[in-house]
C-alpha positions as CSV (number, residue, x, y, z in Angstrom):
1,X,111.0,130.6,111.6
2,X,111.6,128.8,108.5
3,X,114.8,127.8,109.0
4,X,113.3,125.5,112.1
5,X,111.1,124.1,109.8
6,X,113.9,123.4,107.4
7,X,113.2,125.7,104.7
8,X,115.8,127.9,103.0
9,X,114.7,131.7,102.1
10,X,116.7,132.3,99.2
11,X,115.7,135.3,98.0
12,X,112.8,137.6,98.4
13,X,111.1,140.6,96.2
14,X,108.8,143.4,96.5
15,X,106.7,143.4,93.5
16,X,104.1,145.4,91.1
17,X,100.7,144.1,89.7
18,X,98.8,141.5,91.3
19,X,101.3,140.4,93.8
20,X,103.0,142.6,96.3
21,X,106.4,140.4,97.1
22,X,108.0,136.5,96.0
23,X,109.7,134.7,98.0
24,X,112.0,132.2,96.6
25,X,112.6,129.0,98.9
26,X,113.8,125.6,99.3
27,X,112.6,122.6,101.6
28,X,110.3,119.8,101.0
29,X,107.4,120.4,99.8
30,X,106.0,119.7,103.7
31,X,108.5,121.9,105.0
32,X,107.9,125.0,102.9
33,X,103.6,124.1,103.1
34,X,104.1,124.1,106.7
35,X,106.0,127.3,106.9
36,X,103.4,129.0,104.4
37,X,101.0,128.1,107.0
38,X,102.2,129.2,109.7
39,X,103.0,132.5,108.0
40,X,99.3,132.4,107.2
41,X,97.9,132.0,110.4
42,X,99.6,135.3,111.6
43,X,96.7,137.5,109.6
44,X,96.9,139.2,106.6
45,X,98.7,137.0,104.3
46,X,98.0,134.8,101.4
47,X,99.9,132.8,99.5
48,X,100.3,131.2,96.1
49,X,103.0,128.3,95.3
50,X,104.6,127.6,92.4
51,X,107.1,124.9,92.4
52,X,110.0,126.1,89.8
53,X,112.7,123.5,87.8
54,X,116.1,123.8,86.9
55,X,116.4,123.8,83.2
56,X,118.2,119.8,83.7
57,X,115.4,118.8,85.7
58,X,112.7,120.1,83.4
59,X,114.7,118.3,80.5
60,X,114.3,115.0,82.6
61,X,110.6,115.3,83.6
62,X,110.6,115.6,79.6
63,X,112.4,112.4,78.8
64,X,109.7,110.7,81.0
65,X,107.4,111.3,78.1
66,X,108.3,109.3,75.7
């Protein structure tokens, strides 16, 4: 189902503590928002997103700083 919406699963975990599994993907921000949704809508899911930074794209949202 993702992939139709043209998001990337790239990897996925089962977890301890407050959350039971991540998911790591890639798509647009619409794509993977749309996908969560969906995913949602089935029951019994919730969702928290984080979007995550390559440590040479964090370095360039810091040059913007100054």
């Amino acid at each position: 189902m993702a992939g139709e919406l043209g998001v990337t699963v790239k990897s996925f975990y089962w977890t301890l503590g407050n959350y039971d599994m991540v998911s790591i993907m890639e798509g647009t921000a619409e794509a993977v928002t749309s996908a969560l949704m969906k995913v949602g809508s089935l029951g019994n899911v919730r969702s928290q997103t984080l979007q995550g930074f390559s440590a040479d794209e964090f370095k360039q949202l810091v040059g913007h700083m100054s």
